[in-house]
N, C-alpha and C positions, 0 to 999 in steps of 0.2 A: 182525264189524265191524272187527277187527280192521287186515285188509289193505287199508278203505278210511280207518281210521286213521293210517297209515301213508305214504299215498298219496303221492308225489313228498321225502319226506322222510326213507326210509331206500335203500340199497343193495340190489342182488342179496342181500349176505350179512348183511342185516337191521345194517347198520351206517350210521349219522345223514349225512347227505349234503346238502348246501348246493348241488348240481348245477343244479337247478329251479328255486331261491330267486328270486326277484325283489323282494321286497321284507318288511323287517320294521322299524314303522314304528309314531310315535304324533303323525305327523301330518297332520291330516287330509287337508290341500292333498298333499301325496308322496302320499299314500294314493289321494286321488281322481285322481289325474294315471296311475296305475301303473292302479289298476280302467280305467278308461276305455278303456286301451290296450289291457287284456287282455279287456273285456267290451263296451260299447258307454260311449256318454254317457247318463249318470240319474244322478237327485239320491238321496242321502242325507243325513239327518239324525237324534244320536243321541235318543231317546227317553224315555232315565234320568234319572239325575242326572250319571251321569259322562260327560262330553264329550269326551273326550281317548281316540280308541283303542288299542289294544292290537293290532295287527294283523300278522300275517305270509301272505303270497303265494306260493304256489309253481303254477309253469305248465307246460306244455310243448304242442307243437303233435303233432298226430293228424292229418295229414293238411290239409284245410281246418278244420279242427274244433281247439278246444283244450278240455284237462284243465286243470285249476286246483281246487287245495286251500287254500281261502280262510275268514280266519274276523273278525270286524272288532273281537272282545273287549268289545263292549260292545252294548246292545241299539241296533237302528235301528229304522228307515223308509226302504225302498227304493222310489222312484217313479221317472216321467217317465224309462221307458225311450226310447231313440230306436229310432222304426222307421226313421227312413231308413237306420241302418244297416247293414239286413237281416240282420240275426241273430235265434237263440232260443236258449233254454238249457234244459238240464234240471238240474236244480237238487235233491241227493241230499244227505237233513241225514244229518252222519255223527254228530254231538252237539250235546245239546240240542234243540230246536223250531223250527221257521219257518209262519206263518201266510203263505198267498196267498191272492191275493182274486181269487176268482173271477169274484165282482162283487161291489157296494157294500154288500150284505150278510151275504155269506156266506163266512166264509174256507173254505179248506182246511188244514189242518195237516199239516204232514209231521214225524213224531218219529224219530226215529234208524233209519238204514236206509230212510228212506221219501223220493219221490222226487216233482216236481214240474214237470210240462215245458208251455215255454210259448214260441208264438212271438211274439216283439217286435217281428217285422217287421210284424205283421196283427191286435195287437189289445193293448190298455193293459193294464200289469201294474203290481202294486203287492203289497209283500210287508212284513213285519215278521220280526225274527232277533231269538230270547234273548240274553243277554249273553254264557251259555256255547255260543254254536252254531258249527259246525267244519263249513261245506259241500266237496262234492267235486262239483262240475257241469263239463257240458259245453255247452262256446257253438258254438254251429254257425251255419254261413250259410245264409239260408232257401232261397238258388239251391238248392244242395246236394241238399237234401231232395225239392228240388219236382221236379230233373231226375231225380232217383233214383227216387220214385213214378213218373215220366213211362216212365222205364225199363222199371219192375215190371209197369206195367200199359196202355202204348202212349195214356194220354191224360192230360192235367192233373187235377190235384186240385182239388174243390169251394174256394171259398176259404175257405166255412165251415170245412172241414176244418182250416186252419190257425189261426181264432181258437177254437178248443177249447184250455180249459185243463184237465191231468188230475194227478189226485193219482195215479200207481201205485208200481211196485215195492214194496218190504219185502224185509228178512231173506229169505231163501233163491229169490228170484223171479230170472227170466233175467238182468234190468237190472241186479240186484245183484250177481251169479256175473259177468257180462262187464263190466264195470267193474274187478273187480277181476282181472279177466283183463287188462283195460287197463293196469291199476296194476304188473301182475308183469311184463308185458311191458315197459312204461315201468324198471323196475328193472331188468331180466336183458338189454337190446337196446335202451339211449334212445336211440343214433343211427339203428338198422335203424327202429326205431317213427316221430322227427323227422321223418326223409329218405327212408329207403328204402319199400320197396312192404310191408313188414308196417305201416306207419301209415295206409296207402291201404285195407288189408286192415281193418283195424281200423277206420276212419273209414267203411267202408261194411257193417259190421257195426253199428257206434252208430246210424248212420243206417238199418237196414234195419229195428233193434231201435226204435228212435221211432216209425216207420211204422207198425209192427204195435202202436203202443199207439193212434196217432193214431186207423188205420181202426177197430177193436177198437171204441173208444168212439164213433167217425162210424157203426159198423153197417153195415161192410162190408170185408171185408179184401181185400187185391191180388190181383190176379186172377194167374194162372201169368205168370212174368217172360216175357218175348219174345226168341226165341234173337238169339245174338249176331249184332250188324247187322256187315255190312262196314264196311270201313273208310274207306268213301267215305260211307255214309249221315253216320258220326261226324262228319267233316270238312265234310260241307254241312250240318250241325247249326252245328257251331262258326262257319262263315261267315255262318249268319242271325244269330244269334246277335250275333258283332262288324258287321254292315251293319245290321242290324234294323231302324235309324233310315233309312238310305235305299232301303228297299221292294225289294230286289232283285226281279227278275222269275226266274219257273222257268230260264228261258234263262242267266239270269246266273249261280245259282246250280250248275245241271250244269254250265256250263263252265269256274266256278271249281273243280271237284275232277276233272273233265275224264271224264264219262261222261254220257249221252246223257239228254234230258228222260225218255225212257221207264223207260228205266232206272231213271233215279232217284227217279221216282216208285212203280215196283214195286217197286222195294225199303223204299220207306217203306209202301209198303201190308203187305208180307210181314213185316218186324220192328218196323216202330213203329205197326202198325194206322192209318196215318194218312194222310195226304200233306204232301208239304213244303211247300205253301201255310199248311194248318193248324198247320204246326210258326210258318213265320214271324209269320201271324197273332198266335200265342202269345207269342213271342220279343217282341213291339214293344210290345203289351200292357201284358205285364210288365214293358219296359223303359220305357213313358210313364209306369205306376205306379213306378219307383223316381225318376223326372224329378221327379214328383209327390209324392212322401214329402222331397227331398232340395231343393225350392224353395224360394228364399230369401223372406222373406217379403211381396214388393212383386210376386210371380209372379202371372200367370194361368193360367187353366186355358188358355184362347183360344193362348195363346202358346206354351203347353208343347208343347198338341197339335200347331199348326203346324210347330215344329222338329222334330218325328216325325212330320211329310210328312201329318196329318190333317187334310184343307181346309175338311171339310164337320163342325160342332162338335155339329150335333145326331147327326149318322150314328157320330162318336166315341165319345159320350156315350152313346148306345144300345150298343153295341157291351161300352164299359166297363161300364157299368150291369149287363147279362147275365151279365158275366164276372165282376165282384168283388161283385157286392148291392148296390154302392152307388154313388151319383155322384162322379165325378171333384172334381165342389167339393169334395163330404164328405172325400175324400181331402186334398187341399188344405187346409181348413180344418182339419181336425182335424191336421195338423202344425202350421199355423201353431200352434193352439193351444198 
């Protein structure tokens, strides 16, 4: 445990380092101003007797993903994560205990070494921290994950799959050995890790390491990755992607990366198992659910849809329904909430 002790706060030559620091702090407001930036928006409050925390922050970014050695010195209640977000964390007690609630009955416990991943994009969390507990999590963005499955295995992930919450790792398990591979490399190479492509490396290592706990416990792991796409399928990825909202047609889409309808559809059949209608399908989707997570509270569904080009609000609704389990109110409502 040592080196996840350690983590963002000593040097290459095991010597105290203020490099990472972001904040060290006993008050609440600087406290929740600095978490917010580094993690999402959610409420905390302390639990004890003692109100006033004890807290010091250290962070660094992995790519889209950041590391953060965080501890608040006094017991809490962590609720009312935002999913609009779209983040999750994995959440590794390096001292001390944290209870997460799986649901309204049942925590999970995670004790030193033990580890706790949850996405916040897709499903309510709620956690409790000892007074003496010292976490080392990773916050990652749910896009991330979900195009990186999309990757592994040439189709989207259940959405179920992403409101699973899992208690894993422990002393001597993968999650803990590469973390603290994270940590030595964050020591020995913090600008190659920040900036360069060992962070890229590494950020699709956490992320490839999450997935295989995700499927593991959904009862099914990734199927063999899909050899690498050309460079043209990536690029009329990225173009659905940023158009999504105005429906491009096949025609629009080959002729913005400048290769032929055919083409480009064979090539989505040979490395994304798919076609590039079903990719954009996916793309608008997920892009009227984060419309939908991020509505202000005077929004409709009715409204949302039509600005993402959906006329017909039963044919949406069906559509949505299939694809997340739930109705697009239920989305809606439950932010408002």
């Amino acid at each position: 445990m040592e080196s996840l002790c350690n983590a963002l706060v000593v040097d290459a030559g095991g010597r105290p380092t203020d490099a990472h620091q972001l904040i060290v702090t006993r008050d609440f407001d600087e406290l929740e101003a600095w978490t917010r930036r580094v993690y999402m928006p959610y409420s905390v409050r302390p639990t004890g007797n003692i109100l006033v925390p004890s807290s010091d922050l250290h962070a660094v970014h992995i790519g889209s993903m950041i590391l953060s050695r965080f501890s608040y010195g006094i017991p809490v209640h962590l609720s009312d994560f935002s999913e609009g977000a779209g983040m999750g964390m994995a959440l590794t007690t390096v001292r001390g205990a944290g209870r997460h609630w799986v649901d309204s009955h049942e925590p999970a416990e995670t004790a030193a070494g033990e580890s706790f991943l949850v996405d916040t994009s897709r499903t309510e969390y709620w956690a409790d921290f000892d007074p003496d507990h010292l976490q080392v999590n990773i916050t990652f963005p749910h896009r991330y994950l979900e195009e990186l499955y999309l990757r592994w295995t040439g189709q989207p992930a259940h959405d179920a799959l992403w409101r699973l919450k899992i208690r894993f790792g422990g002393a001597g398990s993968p999650w803990h050995a590469l973390l603290a591979y994270c940590c030595r490399c964050v020591a020995e190479y913090p600008r190659q890790v920040s900036e360069g492509p060992l962070g890229r490396q590494l950020e699709e290592m956490l992320g490839t390491q999450m997935l295989m706990e995700w499927t593991r416990r959904w009862g099914e792991l990734p199927a063999r990755p899909c050899a690498l796409a050309p460079r043209y399928v990536r690029q009329a990825e990225q173009y659905m992607r940023e158009h999504a909202r105005e429906a491009p047609t096949l025609s629009a889409v080959a002729a913005a990366v400048g290769i032929s309808v055919r083409a480009l559809s064979g090539a989505f059949r040979e490395f994304r198992r798919t076609t590039p209608m079903a990719f954009l399908r996916e793309a608008r989707l997920q892009g009227v659910r984060q419309a939908l997570l991020a509505a202000p509270p005077e929004s409709t569904v009715a409204a949302i849809a039509e600005q993402w080009g959906y006329y017909s609000l039963g044919v949406f609704a069906a559509r949505y329904r299939a694809r997340f389990a739930e109705n697009p109110s239920d989305t809606l409502r439950r932010m408002g909430r």
